[in-house]
N, C-alpha and C positions, 0 to 999 in steps of 0.2 A: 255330717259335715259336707257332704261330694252334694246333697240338695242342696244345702247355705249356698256352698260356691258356685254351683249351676244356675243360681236362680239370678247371683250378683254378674253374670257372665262369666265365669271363669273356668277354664278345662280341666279336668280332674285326671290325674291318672297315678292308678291304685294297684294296691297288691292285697292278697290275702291269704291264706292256705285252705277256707271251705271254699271247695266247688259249686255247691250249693248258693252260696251268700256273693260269688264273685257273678254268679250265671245271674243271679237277679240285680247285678248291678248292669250289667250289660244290657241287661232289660231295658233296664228305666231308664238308662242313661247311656245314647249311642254316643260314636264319633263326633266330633275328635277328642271326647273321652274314653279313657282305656283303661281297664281292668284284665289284672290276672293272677291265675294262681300260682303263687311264689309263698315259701315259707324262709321268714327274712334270716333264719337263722342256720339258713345254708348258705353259705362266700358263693357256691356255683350258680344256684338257680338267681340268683340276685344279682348277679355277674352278669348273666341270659340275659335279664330283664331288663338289666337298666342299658344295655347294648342293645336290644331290640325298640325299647321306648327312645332313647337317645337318638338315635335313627331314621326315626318318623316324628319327632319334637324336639320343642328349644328346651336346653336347662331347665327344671325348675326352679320360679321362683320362689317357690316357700316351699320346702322341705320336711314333711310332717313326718317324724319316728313317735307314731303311735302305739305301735304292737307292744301288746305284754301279757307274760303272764300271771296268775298269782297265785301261791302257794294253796292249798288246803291245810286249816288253821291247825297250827298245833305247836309242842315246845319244837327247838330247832333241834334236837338230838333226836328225836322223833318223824322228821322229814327225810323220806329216804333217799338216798344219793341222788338219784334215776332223775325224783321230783326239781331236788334241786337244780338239779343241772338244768333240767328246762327251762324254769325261770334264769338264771344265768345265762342261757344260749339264745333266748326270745330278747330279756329286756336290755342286755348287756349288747353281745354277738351282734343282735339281730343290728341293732344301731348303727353299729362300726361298719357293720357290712354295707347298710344303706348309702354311710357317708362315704366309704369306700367307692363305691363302683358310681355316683352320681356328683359328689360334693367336685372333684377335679373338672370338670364342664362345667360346673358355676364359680371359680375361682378362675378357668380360661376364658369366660366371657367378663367377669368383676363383679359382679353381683349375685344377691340372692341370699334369704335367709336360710337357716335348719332349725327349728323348733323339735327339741328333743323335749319328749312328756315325760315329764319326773311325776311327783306324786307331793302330797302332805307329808307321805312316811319316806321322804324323799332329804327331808330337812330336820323328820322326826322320828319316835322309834313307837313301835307297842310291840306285844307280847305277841306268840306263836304267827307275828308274819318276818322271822327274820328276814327268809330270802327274797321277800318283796322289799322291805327295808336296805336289805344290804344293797341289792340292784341299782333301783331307786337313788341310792346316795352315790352310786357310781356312776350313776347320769350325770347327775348334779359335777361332780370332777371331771367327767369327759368329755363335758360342755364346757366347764372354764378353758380347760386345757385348748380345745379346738378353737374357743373366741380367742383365744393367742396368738392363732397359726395362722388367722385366715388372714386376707388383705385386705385396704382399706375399701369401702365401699360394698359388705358381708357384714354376715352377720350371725352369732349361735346362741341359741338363748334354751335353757332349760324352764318348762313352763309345767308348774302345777295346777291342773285343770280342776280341779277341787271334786267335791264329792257327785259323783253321778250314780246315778241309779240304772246301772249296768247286773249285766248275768253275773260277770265277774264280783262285783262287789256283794252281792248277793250271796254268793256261798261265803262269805267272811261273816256279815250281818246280815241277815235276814230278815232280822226285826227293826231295822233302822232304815234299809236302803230305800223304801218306799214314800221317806221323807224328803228326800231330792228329788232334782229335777234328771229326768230322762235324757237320754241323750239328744233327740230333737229338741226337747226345750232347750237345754245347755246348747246346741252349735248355734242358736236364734241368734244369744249376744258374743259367743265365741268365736266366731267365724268371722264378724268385723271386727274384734279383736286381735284376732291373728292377720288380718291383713293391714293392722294398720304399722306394726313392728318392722323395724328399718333397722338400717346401720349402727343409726346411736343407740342404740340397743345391746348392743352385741356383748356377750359376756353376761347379761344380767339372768338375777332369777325370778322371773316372773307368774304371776298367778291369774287366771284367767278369772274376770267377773262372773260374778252369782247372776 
């Protein structure tokens, strides 16, 4: 996605927890885009970030809570606390956090959307991914909730990005994930999809084109 945006003109600034994967951002993509490493499912480092980026930029305007994680497949009595909580603290935590420390500078300026990523198992269920399931549907709530609160001229939209052929999905399926598109292919049509969501938006649940 930070190519799609870069190439349509627009500044990226990102967070991630590899060091690794944030240094080759910075690589490819100076000033006045900005990457670093924050793990969104800590309230302090997020806290840091968005007072350090806030600082040196305007609000954003589109609001991406991308981050998650996803179980290793198995029944739910079978998933050890530990695991859970992760997914819990990444795809839950991590979000509130983001809208925490950034959504109030886009509600004192009046605008700007939050595009929180739910999922398919967001709106639906399968077998041995509950705590991606359960997450996932608490998006979907945490998003109506917030398209409530915000003011007019905002906007919160939970968006299922449909099926990508990520690491992640991979260790769930293995023998399927190689039938979607990548994640380069999927930001080609997603990326002017997400910029094109506005205010009359706000509240809905939305799926991003194949």
């Amino acid at each position: 996605m930070t190519e799609a945006f870069n190439r349509l003109g627009h500044v990226v600034l990102g967070c991630g927890r590899s060091e690794k994967e944030i240094a080759q951002l910075q690589k490819l993509f100076s000033a006045p885009n900005d990457f670093a490493v924050v793990d969104v499912a800590d309230d302090t480092q997020v806290a840091d970030w968005a007072k350090r980026v806030l600082a040196s930029h305007e609000p954003p305007d589109l609001l991406l809570n991308n981050a998650a994680l996803m179980n290793r497949p198995a029944p739910l009595w079978k998933i050890p606390a530990q695991e859970f909580s992760g997914v819990i603290d990444v795809n839950i935590k991590g979000v509130a956090n983001v809208i925490r420390h950034f959504v109030p500078a886009m509600v004192r300026r009046g605008s700007g959307v939050i595009v929180n990523f739910s999922s398919g198992w967001g709106r639906s269920t399968d077998a041995e991914v509950a705590p991606y399931c359960a997450a996932k549907w608490a998006v979907e709530g945490l998003t109506q909730s917030l398209a409530q609160e915000l003011p007019p001229g905002m906007a919160a939209v939970a968006l299922n990005p449909g099926i990508i052929n990520t690491e992640m999905l991979r260790t769930c399926w293995p023998s399927g994930a190689s039938n979607h598109p990548s994640p380069e292919e999927w930001a080609k049509t997603a990326v002017p999809f997400l910029l094109k969501i506005n205010s009359s938006d706000n509240g809905r649940q939305l799926t991003a084109p194949v």
